[in-house]
N, C-alpha and C positions, 0 to 999 in steps of 0.2 A: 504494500500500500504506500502510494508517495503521496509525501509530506508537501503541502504547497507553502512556498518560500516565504516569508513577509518581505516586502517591496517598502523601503523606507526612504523617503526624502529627506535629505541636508539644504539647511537652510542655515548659511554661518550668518554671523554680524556682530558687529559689536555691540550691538542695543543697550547705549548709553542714552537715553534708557530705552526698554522695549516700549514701544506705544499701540494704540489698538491699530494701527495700519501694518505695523510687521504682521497683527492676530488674525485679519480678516484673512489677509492672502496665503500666510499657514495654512489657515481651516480651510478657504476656498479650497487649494487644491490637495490639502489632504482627503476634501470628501466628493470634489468631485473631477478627480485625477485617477489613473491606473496605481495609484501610491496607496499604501494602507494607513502610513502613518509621517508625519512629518516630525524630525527631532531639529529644535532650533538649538545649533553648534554654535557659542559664546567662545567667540573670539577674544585672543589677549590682546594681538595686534595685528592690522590689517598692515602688510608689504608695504602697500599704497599711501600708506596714513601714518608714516613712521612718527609725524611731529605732534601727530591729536593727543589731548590728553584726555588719560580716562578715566572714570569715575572707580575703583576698585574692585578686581576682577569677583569680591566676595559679594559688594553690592549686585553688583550688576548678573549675577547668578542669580539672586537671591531673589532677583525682581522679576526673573524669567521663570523662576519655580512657582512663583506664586502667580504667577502672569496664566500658566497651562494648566495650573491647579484645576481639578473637577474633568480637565476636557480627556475624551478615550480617545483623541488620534492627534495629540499632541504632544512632544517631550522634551523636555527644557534637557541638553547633552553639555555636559563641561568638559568630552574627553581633551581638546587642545588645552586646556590649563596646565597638563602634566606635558604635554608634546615642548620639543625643543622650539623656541622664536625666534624671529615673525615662525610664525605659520603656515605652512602652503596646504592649500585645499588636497592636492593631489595626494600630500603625508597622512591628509585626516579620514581622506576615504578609504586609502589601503589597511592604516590603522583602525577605522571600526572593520573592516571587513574581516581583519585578522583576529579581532577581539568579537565578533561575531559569524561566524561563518555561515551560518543558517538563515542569514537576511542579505536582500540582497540594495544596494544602494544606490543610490539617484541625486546628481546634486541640482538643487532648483536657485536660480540666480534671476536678477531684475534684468528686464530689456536695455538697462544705462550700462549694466556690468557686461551683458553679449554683444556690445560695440568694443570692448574694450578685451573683449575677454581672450585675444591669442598673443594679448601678452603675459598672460598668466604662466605659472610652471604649468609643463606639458599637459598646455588644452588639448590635444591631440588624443591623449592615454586618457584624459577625463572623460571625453568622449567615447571611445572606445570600448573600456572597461566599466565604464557606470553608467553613461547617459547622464541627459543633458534636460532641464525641465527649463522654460523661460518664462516670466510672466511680465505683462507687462508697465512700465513705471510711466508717469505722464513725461512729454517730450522726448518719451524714447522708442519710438513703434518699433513694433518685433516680425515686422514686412520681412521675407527672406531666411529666419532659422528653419521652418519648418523642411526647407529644400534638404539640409544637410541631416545624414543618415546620424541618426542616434539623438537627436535632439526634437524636443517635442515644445513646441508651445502655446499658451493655456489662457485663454481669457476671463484673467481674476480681476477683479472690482479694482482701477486703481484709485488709491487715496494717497492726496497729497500732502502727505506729512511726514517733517522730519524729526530724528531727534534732537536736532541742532535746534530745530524751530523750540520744540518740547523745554529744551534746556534755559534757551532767552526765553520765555514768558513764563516760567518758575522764579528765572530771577529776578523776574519783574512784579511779584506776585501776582502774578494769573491761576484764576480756578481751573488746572487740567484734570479734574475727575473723569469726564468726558470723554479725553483724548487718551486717557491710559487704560488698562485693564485694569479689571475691580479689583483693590488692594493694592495698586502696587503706588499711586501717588500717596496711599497714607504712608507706606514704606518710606517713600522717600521724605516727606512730611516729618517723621520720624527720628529719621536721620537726618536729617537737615543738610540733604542732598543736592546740589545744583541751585546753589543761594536760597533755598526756602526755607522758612521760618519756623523752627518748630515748635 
């Protein structure tokens, strides 16, 4: 009797902090994608972003576990906190494959990142060996990925929100209950994360 594989999406980021527009296009394509489950992979440091600074890799965990809290096809993943840095996608997908061999993996990235994406380490082998999900970000249309074998992409809701935006109007005191997932502005709130007041 064979065992059918679980098909799991990577969604890295630094989600400093996570906001509900990283949650909706999670869930979009975890529930209505060929994926069983989406694990959102918390980045130390993006390659790209050597100079940002970032909120503490413990917060920013913290805020992603409580961000998936309750949901069944979503899973907040810390395995890069222990990988050597920066981080390359290509080290994180071989590394859970290794650490799971019975799931099979998928990395899903924004249509701004698939403009840019063959500068990445060996896009080539990402493709190949994983596949390729893409969804799309405003001002970035994703006209053209579907052509290339292994890559598939998916028209999830986009929302234009950043965390940069998220970070200026905390420090500004703005009410973001709204714009975060339930629990994690009192998190921040809390801690007196990103100039707010606690």
């Amino acid at each position: 009797m064979s065992v059918t594989r679980k098909r799991i999406g990577i969604m890295g980021g630094s989600f400093n902090p996570v906001h509900t527009g990283h949650m909706i296009v999670a869930s979009y394509i975890a529930q209505w994608s060929a994926l069983d489950e989406v694990w959102l992979v918390l980045s130390p440091q993006n390659p790209f972003k050597k100079d940002m600074a970032l909120t503490p890799d413990a917060d920013r965990l913290a805020m992603l576990r409580i961000a998936v809290a309750g949901s069944t096809c979503l899973r907040a993943c810390d395995v890069e906190l222990s990988m050597p840095r920066p981080s390359y996608t290509i080290d994180t997908l071989r590394h859970l494959s290794a650490m799971y061999p019975d799931y099979d993996f998928t990395l899903i990235i924004g249509s701004d990142n698939w403009e840019s994406f063959s500068r990445w380490r060996s896009p080539a082998e990402i493709i190949s060996e994983y596949g390729l999900v893409v969804y799309p970000r405003p001002g970035h249309p994703v006209a053209g990925c579907d052509s290339e074998a292994g890559v598939v992409c998916v028209d999830a809701p986009q929302v234009e929100l950043s965390s940069t935006f998220i970070r200026r109007a905390i420090a500004e005191g703005r009410d973001m209950n709204f714009f975060l997932p339930s629990g994690v502005y009192q998190y921040i709130q809390a801690h007196g994360l990103y100039g707010a007041e606690r």
